[in-house]
C-alpha positions as CSV (number, residue, x, y, z in Angstrom):
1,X,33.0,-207.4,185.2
2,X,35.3,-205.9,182.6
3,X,37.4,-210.2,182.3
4,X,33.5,-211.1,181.7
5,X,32.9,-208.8,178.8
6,X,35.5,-209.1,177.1
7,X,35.2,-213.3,177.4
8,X,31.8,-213.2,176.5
9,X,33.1,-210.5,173.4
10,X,35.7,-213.3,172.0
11,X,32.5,-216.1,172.0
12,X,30.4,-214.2,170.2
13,X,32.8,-213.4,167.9
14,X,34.0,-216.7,167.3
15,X,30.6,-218.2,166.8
16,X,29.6,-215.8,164.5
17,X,33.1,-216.2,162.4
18,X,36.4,-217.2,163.6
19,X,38.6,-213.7,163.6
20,X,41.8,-213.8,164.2
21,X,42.9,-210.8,166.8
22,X,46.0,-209.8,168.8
23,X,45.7,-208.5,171.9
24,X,47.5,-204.7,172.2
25,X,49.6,-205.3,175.0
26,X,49.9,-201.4,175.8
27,X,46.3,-201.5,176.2
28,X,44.3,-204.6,176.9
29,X,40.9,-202.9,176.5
30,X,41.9,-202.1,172.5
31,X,42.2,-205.5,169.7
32,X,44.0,-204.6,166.3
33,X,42.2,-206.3,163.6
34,X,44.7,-206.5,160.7
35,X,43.4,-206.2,157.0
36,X,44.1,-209.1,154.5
37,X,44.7,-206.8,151.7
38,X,48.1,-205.2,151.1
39,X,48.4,-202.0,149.5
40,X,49.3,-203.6,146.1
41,X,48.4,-201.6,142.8
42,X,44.5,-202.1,142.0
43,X,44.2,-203.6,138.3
44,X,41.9,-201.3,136.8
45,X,40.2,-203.7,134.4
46,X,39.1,-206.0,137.5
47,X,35.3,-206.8,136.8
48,X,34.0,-206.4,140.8
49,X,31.1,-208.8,142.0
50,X,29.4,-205.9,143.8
51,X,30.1,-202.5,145.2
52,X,31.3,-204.5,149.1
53,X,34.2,-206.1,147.0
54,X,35.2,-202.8,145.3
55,X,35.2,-200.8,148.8
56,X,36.9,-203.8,150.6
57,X,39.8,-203.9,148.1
58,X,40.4,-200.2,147.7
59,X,40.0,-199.3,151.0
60,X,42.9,-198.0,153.3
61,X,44.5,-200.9,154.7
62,X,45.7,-198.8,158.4
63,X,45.2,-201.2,161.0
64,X,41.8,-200.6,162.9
65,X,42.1,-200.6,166.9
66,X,39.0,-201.8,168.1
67,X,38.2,-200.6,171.9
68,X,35.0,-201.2,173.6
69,X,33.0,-198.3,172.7
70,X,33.4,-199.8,168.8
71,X,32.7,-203.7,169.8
72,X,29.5,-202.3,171.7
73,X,28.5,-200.3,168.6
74,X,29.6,-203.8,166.5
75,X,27.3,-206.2,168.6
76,X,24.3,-204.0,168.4
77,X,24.5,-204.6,164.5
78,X,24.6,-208.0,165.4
79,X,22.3,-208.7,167.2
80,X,20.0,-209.0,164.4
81,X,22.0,-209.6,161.3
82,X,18.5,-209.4,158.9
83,X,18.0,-206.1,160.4
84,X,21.3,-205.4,159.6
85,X,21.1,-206.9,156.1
86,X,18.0,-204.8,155.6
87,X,20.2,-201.3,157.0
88,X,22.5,-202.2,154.4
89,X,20.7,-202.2,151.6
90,X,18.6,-198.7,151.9
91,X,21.9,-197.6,149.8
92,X,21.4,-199.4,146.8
93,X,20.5,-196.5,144.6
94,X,22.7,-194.3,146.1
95,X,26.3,-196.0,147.3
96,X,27.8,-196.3,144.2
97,X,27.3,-192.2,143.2
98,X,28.9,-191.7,146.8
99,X,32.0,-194.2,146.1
100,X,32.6,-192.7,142.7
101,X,32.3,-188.7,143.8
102,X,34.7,-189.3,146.3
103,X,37.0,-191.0,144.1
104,X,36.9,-188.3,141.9
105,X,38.2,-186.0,144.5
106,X,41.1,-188.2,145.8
107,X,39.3,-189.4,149.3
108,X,39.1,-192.3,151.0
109,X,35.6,-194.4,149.8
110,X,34.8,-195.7,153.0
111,X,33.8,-192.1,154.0
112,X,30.4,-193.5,151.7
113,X,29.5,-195.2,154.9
114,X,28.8,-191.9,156.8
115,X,25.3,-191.5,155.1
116,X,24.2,-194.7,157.3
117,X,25.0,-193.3,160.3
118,X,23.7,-189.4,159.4
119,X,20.3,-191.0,157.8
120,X,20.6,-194.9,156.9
121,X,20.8,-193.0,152.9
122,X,17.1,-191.6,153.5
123,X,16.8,-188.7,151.3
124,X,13.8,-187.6,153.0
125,X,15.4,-187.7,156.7
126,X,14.7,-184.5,158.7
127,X,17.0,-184.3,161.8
128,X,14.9,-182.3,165.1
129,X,17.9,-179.8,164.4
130,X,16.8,-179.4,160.7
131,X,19.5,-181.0,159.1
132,X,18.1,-182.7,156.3
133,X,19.0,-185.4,153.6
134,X,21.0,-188.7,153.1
135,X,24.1,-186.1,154.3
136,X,22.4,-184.2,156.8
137,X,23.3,-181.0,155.8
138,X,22.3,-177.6,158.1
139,X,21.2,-174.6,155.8
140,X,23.9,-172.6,156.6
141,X,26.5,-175.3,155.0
142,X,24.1,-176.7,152.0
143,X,24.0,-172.8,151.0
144,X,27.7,-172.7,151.0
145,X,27.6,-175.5,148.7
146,X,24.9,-173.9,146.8
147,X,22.2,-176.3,147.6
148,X,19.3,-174.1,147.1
149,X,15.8,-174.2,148.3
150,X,12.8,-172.7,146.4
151,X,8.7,-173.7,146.8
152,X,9.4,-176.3,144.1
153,X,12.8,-177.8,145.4
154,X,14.7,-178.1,148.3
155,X,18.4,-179.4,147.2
156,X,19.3,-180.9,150.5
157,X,16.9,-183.7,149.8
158,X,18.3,-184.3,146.4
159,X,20.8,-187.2,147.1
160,X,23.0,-186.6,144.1
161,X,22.9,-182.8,144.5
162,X,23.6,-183.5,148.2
163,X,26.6,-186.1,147.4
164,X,28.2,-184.0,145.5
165,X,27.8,-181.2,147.6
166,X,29.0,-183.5,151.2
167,X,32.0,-184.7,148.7
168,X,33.1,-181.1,148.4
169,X,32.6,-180.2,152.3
170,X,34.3,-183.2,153.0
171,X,37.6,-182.5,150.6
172,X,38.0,-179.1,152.6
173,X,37.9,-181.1,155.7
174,X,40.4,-183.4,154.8
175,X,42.8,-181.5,153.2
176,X,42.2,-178.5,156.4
177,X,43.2,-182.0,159.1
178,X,45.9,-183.0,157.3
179,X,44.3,-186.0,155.8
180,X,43.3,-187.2,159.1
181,X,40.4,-189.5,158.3
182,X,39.4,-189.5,162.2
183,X,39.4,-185.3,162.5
184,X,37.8,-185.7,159.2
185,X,34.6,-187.2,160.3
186,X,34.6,-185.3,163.9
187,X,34.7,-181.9,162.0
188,X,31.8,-183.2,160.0
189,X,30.1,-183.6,163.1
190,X,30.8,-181.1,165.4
191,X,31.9,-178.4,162.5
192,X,35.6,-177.7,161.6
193,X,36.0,-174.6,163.8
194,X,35.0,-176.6,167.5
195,X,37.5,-179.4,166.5
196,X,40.4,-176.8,166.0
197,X,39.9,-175.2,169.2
198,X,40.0,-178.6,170.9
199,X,43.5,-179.2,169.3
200,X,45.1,-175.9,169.7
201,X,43.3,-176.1,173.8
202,X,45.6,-180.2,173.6
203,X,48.6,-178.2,171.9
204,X,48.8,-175.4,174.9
205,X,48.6,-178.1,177.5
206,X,51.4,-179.7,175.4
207,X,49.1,-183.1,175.0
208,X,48.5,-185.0,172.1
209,X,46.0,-183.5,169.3
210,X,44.8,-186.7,167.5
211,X,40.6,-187.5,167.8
212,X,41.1,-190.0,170.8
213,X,42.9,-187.2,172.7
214,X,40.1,-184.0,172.1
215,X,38.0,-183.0,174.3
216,X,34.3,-183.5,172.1
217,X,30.8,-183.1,172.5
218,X,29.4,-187.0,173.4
219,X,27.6,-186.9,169.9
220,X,31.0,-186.6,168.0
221,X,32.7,-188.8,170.4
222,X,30.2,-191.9,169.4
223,X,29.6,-190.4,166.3
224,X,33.3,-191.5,165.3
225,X,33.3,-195.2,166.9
226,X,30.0,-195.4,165.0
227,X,31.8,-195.1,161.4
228,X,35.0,-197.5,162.5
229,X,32.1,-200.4,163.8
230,X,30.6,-199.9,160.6
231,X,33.6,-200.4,158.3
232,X,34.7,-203.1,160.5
233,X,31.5,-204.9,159.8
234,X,31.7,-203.7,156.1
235,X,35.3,-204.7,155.1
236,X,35.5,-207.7,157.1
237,X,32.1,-208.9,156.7
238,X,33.1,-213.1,156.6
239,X,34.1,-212.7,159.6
240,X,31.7,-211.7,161.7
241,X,28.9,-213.8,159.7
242,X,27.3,-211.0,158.2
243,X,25.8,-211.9,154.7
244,X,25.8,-208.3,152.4
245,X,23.5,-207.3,150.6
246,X,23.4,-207.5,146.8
247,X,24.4,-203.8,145.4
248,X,26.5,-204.3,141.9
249,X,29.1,-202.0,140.9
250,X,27.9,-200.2,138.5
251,X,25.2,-197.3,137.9
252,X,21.8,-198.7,138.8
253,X,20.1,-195.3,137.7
254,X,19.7,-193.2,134.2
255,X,20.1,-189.6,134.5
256,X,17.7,-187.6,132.3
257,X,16.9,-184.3,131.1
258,X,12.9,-183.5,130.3
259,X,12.1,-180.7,128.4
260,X,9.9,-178.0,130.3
261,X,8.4,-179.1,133.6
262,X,6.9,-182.9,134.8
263,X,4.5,-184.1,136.8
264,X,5.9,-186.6,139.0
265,X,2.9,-189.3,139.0
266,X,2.7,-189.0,135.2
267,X,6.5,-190.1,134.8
268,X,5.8,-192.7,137.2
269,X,2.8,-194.3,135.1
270,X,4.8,-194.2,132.3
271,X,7.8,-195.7,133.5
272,X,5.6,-198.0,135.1
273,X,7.3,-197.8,138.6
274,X,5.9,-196.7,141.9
275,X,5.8,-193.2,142.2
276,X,7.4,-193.3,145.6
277,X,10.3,-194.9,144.3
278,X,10.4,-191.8,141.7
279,X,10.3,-189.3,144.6
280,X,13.2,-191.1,146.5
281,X,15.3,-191.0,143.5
282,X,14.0,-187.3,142.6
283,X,13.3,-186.0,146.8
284,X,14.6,-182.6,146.0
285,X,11.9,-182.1,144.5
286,X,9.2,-181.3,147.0
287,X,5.8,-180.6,145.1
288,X,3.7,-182.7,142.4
289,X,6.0,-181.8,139.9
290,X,9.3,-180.7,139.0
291,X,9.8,-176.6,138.9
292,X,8.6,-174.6,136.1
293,X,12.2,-174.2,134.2
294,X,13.5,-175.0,130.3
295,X,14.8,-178.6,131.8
296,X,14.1,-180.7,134.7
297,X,16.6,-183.4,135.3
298,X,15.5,-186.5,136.9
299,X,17.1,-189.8,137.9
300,X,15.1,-193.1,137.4
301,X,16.0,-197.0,137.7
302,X,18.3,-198.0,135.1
303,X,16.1,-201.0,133.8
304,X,13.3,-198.3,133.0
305,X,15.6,-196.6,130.6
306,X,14.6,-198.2,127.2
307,X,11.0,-197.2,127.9
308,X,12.6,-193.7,127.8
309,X,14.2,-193.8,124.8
310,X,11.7,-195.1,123.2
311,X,9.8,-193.4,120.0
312,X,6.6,-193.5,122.2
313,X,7.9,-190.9,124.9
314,X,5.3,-188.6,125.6
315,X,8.1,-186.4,127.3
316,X,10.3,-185.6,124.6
317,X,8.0,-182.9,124.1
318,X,7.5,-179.8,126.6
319,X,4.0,-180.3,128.5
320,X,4.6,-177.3,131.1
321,X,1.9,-177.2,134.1
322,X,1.3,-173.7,133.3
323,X,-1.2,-172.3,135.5
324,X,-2.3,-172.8,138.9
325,X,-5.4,-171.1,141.2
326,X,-4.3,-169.6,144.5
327,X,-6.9,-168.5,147.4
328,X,-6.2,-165.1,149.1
329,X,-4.8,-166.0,152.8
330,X,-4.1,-163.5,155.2
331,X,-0.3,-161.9,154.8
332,X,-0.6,-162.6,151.2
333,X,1.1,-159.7,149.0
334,X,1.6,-160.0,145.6
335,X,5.7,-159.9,145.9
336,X,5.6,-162.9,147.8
337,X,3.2,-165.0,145.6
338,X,5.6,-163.9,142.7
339,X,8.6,-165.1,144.3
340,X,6.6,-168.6,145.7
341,X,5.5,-169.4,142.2
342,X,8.3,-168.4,140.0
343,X,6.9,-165.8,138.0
344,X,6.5,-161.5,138.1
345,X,4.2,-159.5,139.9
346,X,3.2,-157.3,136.6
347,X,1.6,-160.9,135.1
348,X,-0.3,-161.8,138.1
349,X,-1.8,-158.0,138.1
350,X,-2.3,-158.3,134.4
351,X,-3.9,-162.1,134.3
352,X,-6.2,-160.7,137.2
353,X,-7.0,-157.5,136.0
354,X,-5.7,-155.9,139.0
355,X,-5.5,-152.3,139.2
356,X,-3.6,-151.9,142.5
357,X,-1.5,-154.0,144.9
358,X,-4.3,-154.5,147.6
359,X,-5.5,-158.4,147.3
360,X,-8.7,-159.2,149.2
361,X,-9.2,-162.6,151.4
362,X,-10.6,-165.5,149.9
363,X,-10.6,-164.3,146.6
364,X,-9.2,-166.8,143.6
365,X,-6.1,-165.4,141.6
366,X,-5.0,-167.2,138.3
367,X,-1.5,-167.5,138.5
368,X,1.1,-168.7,136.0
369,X,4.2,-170.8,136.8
370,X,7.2,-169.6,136.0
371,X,8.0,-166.7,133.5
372,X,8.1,-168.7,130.3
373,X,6.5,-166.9,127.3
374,X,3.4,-169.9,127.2
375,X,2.7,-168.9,130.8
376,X,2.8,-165.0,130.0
377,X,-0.6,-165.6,127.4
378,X,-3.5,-164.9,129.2
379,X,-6.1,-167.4,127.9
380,X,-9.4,-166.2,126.6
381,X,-12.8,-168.1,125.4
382,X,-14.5,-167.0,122.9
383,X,-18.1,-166.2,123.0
384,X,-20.2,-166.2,119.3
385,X,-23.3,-164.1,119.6
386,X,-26.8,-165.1,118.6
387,X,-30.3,-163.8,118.4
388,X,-31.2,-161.6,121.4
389,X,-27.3,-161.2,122.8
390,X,-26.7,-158.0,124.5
391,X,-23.7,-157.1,126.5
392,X,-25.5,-157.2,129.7
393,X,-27.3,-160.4,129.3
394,X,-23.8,-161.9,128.0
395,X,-21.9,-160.8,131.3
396,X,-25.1,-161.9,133.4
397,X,-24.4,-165.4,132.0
398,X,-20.5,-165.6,132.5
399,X,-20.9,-163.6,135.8
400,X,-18.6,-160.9,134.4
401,X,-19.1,-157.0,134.8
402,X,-20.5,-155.6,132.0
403,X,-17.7,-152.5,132.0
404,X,-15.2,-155.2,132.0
405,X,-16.1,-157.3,129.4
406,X,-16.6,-154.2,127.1
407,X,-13.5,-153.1,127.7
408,X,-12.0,-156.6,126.7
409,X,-14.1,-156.4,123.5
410,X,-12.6,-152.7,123.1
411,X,-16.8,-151.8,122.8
412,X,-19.0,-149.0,124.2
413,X,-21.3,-150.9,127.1
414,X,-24.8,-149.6,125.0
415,X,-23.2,-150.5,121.7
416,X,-25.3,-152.9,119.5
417,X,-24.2,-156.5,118.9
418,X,-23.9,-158.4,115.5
419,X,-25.2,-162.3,114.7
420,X,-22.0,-164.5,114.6
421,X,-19.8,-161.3,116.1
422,X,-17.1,-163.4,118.5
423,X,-16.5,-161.6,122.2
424,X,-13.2,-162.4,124.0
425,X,-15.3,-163.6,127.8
426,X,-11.8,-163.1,129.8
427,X,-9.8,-165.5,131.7
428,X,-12.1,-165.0,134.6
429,X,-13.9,-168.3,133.1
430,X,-10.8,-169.7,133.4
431,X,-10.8,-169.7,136.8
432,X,-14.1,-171.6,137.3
433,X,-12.7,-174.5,134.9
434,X,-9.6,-174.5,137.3
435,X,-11.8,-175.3,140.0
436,X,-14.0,-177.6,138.4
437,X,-10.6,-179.5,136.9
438,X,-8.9,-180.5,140.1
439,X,-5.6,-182.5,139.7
440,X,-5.1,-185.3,142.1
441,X,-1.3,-185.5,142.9
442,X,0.5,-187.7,144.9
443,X,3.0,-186.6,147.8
444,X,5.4,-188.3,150.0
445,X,5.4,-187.1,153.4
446,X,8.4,-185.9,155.3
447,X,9.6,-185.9,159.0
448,X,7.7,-183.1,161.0
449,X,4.9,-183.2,158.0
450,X,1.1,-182.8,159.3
451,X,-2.2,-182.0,157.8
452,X,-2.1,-178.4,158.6
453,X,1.4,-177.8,157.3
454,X,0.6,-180.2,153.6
455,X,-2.4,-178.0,153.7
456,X,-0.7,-174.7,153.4
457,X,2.1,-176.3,151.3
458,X,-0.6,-176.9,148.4
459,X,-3.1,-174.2,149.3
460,X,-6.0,-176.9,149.8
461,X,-7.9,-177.5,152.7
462,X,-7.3,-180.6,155.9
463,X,-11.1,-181.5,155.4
464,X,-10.1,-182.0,151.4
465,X,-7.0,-184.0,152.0
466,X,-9.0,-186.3,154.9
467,X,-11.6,-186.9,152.2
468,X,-9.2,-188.2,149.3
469,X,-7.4,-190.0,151.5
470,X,-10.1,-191.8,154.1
471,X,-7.4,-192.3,156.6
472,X,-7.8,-194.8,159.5
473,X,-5.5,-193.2,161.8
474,X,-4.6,-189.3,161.8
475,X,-0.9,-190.0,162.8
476,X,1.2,-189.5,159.3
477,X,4.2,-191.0,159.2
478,X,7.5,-190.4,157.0
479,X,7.7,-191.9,153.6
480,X,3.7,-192.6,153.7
481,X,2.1,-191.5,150.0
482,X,-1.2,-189.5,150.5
483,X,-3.5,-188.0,148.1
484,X,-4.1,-184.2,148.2
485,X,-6.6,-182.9,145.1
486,X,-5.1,-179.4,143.6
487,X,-6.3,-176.7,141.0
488,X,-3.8,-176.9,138.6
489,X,-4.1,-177.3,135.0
């Protein structure tokens, strides 16, 4: 059975290119592939054709053993080399940021390959464990690397944030393994501390401590063939008849800094790109819009950048999304709804007119986001008076209570108007043009994502998102773009 596999194995290789191998006498079951390239100094004027040429020529040049576990994992890509094609190119945004953070930090490139295996580069991947990102990272680690999460953003989405981030774990683990490429990738699998228990369990027994020698979870003992099949594939692409896709080498994206805070669909329209390409290139942000800071810093397709700079940019100018209506749930405290939207608990009380901390359900609260001085103003409309105004018939109208709106006006509530005197009515008005002035946004969906949970994400109800959206099937899937209709202004 084993003669037949591995005939069968040196057909299909030579039909799909002819590859030169040399059988490893010590172990029949491994082939050594040797590279073509020597180790020769790189000439750092050398204009690449794409980023495949630039990994394959400054790449390690080790020789690769190839044992069965790694041909397997090579013949399933293979098997379908548009599909494969197709796998390849998910990067295209992305791959060349990788390459060029890991040069920065002295480490091999090829370890830019590990985002296909962790989530084929999906920024918006969600593991059942809760890694999340192109890098997969676990809370605990992203926090260590101080990807942060708030209601606005969640940094382990952000593929640059994230990069640079899994380039920084990644130099720890490397220089912690003795620049051990294979321990490298295990400990980014199982976690550094697992794989130096293994070796020091090897070193008591006095047995050898390299990756092929540990005792490893399964995961982390395919996890590594996984990344060698891949590079094989990569590297040595004419060989195995795999046609790469086109990814130049060289930035395909514009980073940019907006002034104040920007709706994500309105960028879009202006940029005239789909606004799901603009949340893949921007997934750590995980609302409508960017969060209510000074700056928001996005990433958008190179090409698009002369629109941009442009004299007609509508963004060089702050236009902050300053204030938002929130319905009373149960569990809501004012703390929390401070924290959630960026801004102080002393605002909301004073926008609201709240004498206490006690907040009752269902009712509406105006609340600003974030704790810029614009969002601090409490907005008031102005009422003129004419013939036959009193203050009770005036508060009747704008549903106010009389006490209240003499108190805004600094008046007694029996005191006499004038013709043509102006009364402050209170933001309370403001809350009803909220709700008549919904905002529809548009949001990608993520892995795990249902109606009930993008429900309480953007304080709306299912029935309102069903309605904008007139699904045919209920079943969301990751990626999908749905409607969901907010009251934001």
């Amino acid at each position: 059975m084993e003669r037949q596999f591995l005939a069968l194995l040196y057909i299909s290789i030579f039909l799909v290119g002819c590859q030169q191998v040399e059988i490893n006498q010590s172990n029949p079951k491994d082939l050594i592939v040797s590279n073509k390239v020597s180790n020769e100094a790189i000439n750092d004027d050398k204009i690449y054709l794409n980023i495949w040429d630039y990994m394959y020529i400054n790449s390690y040049k080790d020789k690769v053993i190839l044992n069965e576990q790694i041909l397997s994992y090579m013949n399933l890509h293979l098997q379908d080399l548009d599909k494969f094609e197709e796998y390849l190119s998910d990067s295209y945004y992305f791959i060349y940021f990788a390459i060029e953070e890991l040069e920065k930090n002295n480490l091999p490139i090829e370890l830019a390959i590990l985002p296909y295996i962790e989530s084929n580069y999906d920024p918006f991947s969600i593991s059942p464990s809760g890694a999340v990102g192109i890098w997969q990272f676990m809370p605990r680690t992203g926090r260590l690397y101080e990807l942060n999460k708030s209601w606005w953003n969640e940094d382990r989405h952000d593929p640059f944030k994230s990069t640079q981030a899994a380039v920084g774990y990644l130099k720890y683990l490397y220089q912690r393994f003795d620049e051990d490429i294979y321990l490298t990738i295990a400990a980014y699998n199982a976690g550094p501390s697992l794989v130096d228990r293994r070796i020091n369990q090897n070193k008591r027994k006095g047995e050898k401590t390299d990756f092929w020698s540990l005792n490893l979870p399964s995961q982390t003992k395919n996890y590594v063939p996984k990344y060698i099949a891949l590079r094989e594939l990569i590297l040595n692409s004419d060989k195995y008849g795999v046609k790469m896709p086109n990814i130049p080498y060289e930035d395909v994206v514009k980073k940019i800094t907006i002034p104040g805070q920007v709706e994500i669909l309105a960028l879009s329209e202006f940029l005239e790109i789909k606004p799901e390409l603009l949340y893949k290139l921007n997934a750590g942000y995980t609302k409508w819009a960017s969060a209510p800071k000074d700056e928001s810093i996005f990433y958008i397709p190179k090409e698009k950048y002369y629109l941009y700079a442009s004299e007609n940019n509508p963004f060089n100018k702050t236009n902050d999304i300053n204030w938002i209506s929130h319905i009373v749930k149960s569990g809501d405290n004012l703390w929390d709804l401070s924290i959630k939207y960026d801004t102080e608990v002393n605002i909301i009380k004073e926008i609201n007119y709240l004498n206490n901390d006690l907040l009752s359900i269902d009712d509406t609260l105006l609340i600003p986001l974030g704790k810029s001085k614009s969002n601090n103003f409490i907005p008031y409309e102005m009422y003129i008076v004419s013939e036959g105004d009193s203050l009770w018939s005036i508060a009747r109208k704008y549903n106010l209570d009389v006490n209240d709106l003499a108190k805004m006006n600094s008046l007694n509530e029996n005191e006499y108007l004038q013709l043509g005197q102006q009364l402050s009515i209170g933001n309370k008005n403001i809350h009803r043009n909220i709700e008549s002035k919904k905002r529809t946004i548009l949001y990608s969906v993520k892995q795990g994502d249902n109606l009930y949970k993008i429900s309480e994400l953007f304080d709306v109800t299912i029935k309102s998102i069903e309605e904008i959206n007139d699904f045919n099937e209920s079943t969301l899937m990751p990626g999908q773009i749905i409607k969901v209709a907010i009251r934001a202004f």
